[in-house]
C-alpha positions in Angstrom: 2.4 -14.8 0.1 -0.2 -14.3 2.6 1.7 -14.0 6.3 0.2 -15.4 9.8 -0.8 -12.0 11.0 -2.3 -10.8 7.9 -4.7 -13.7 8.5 -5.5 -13.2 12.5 -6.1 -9.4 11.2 -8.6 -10.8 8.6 -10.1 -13.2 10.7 -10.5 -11.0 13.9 -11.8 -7.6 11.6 -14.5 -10.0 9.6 -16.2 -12.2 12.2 -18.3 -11.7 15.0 -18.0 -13.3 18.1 -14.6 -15.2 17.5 -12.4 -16.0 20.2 -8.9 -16.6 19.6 -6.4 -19.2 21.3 -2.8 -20.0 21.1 -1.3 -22.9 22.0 1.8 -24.9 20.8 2.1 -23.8 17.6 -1.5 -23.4 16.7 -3.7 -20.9 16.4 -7.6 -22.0 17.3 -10.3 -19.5 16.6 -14.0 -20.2 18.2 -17.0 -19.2 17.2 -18.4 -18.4 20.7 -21.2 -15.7 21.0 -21.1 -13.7 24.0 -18.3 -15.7 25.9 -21.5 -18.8 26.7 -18.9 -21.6 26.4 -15.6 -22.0 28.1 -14.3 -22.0 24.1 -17.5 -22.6 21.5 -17.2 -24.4 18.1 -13.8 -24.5 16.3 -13.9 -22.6 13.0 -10.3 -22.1 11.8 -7.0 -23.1 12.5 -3.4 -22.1 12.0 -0.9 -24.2 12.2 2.8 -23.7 12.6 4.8 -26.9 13.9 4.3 -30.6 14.1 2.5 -32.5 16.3 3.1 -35.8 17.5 -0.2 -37.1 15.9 -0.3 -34.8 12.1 3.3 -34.7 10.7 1.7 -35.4 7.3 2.4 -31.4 6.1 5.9 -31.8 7.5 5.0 -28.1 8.8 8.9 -28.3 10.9 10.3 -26.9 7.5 11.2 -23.1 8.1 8.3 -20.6 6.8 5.6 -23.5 6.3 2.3 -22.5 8.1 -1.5 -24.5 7.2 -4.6 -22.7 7.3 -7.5 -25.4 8.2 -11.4 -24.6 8.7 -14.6 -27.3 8.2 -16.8 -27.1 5.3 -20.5 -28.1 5.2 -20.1 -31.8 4.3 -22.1 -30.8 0.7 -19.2 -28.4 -0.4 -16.6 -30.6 0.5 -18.3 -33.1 -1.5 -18.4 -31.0 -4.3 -14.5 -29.7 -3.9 -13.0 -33.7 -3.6 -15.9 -35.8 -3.5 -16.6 -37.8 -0.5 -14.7 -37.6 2.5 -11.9 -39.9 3.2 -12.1 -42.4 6.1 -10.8 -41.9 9.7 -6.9 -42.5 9.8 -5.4 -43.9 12.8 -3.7 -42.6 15.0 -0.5 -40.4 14.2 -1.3 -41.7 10.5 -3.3 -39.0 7.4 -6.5 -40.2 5.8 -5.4 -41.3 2.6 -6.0 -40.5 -0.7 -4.2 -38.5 -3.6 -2.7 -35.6 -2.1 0.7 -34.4 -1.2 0.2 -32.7 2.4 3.4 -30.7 1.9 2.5 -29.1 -1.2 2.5 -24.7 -1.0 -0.5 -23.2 -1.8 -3.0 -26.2 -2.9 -6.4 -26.5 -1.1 -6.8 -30.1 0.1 -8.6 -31.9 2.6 -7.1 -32.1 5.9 -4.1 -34.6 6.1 -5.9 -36.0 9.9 -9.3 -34.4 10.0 -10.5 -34.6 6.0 -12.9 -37.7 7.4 -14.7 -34.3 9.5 -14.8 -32.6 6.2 -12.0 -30.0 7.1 -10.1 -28.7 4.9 -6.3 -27.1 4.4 -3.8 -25.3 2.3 0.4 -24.5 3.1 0.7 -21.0 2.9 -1.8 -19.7 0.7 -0.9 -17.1 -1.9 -2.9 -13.9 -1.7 -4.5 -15.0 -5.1 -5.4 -18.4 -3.2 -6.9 -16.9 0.0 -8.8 -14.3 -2.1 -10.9 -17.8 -3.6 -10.9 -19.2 -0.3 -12.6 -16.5 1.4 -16.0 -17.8 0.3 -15.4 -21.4 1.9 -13.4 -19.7 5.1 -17.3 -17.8 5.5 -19.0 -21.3 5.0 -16.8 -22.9 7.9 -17.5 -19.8 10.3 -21.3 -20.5 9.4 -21.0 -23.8 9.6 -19.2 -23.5 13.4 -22.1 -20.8 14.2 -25.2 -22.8 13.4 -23.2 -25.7 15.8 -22.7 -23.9 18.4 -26.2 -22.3 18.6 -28.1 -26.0 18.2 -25.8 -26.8 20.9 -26.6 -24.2 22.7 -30.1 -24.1 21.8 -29.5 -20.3 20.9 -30.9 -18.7 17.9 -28.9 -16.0 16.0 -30.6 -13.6 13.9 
């Protein structure tokens, strides 16, 4: 199984311009080129306890962590069709999954309406096929943050 720090490691060694935060439980990284915005365009999450509004992956059990990251609308189309609507609040969107299964990619039990995307402590066979869409989302939180910024990247 593929740990926490193994992932920061990853993460930090194969992206330019991210800027990590931590915060109850969560690790947020930002694409942010050159330190422009106070934080920049989320990209990836980690997630390690509960919060009062997502419970759904009942991440309080000991050991359980979710990796979450936007895809492109199109490729989360293609992965589980189209997005599920908005859930209310402290509620998941709904649809087949179980959020507390290990090691399945799924949308994201309170942002899969956004087109994000998670999975319970991926294996190290699991992240290895999610390192194409975990690339996607980091392009996806680039091109963002430079039309907001009206900044162009080469």
């Amino acid at each position: 199984m593929l740990d926490v720090q193994e992932l920061n490691t990853w993460i930090m060694t194969n992206f330019e311009d991210v800027v990590p935060h931590y915060t109850w439980g969560e690790h947020s990284y930002f694409y942010n080129l050159s330190g422009l915005k106070p934080r920049g365009s989320y990209f990836l999450t980690i997630k390690q306890k509960d919060g009062a509004n997502d419970t759904a992956s009942n991440l309080d059990r000991p050991g359980v962590w979710r990796l979450n990251f936007g895809l492109p609308k199109a490729n989360f189309i293609h992965c589980f069709g189209h997005p599920p609507s908005r859930p209310g609040k402290g509620m998941a969107v709904e649809g087949p999954w179980d959020f507390t299964a290990l090691d399945q990619l799924m949308p994201h039990p309170v942002y899969g309406w956004m087109a994000w995307v998670s999975i319970l402590n991926p294996s190290q066979k699991s992240f290895e096929t999610l390192k194409p869409l975990i690339i996607q989302a980091y392009s996806k939180a680039r091109d963002g943050f430079d039309k907001r910024s009206d900044l162009r990247k080469t």
